[in-house]
C-alpha positions in Angstrom: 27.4 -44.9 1.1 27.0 -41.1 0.7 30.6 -39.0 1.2 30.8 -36.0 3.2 30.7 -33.7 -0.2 28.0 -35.8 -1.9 25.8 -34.7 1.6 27.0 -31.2 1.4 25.7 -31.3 -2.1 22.4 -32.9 -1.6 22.0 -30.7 1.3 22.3 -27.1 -0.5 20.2 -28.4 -3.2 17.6 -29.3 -1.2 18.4 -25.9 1.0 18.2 -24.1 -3.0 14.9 -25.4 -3.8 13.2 -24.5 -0.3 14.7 -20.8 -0.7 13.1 -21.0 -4.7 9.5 -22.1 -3.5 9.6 -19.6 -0.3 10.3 -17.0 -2.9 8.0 -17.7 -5.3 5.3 -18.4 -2.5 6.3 -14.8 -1.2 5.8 -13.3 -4.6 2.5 -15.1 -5.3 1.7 -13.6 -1.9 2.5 -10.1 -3.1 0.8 -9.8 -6.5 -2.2 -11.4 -4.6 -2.0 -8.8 -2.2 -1.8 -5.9 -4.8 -4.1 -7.2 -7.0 -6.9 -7.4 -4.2 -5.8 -3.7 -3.1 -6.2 -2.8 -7.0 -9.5 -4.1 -7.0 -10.6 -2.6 -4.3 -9.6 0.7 -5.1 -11.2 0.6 -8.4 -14.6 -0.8 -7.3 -14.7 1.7 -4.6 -13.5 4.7 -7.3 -16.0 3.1 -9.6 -19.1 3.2 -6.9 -18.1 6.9 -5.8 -17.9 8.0 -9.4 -21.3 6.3 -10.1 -22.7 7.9 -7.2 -21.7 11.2 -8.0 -23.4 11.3 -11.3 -26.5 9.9 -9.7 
């Protein structure tokens, strides 16, 4: 049988390692997200410059 603390314990844990992946899902999320906008901004700086030399 589980005890009161042994519940606590298994229940913070578990409560740890959803707030570990939500984070880490949220900072995948970010770099994604700014590597996309990088990207972007450099194809489109790229195309401009190329079309102003042509």
């Amino acid at each position: 049988m589980m005890t009161i603390a042994s519940a606590a314990t298994t229940f913070f844990m578990m409560r740890a390692v959803v707030v570990m992946v939500v984070f880490t899902a949220m900072i995948v999320v970010v770099v994604c997200v700014v590597v996309m906008v990088v990207m972007t901004a450099v194809l489109f700086f790229m195309v401009c410059h190329d079309d102003s030399f042509d």
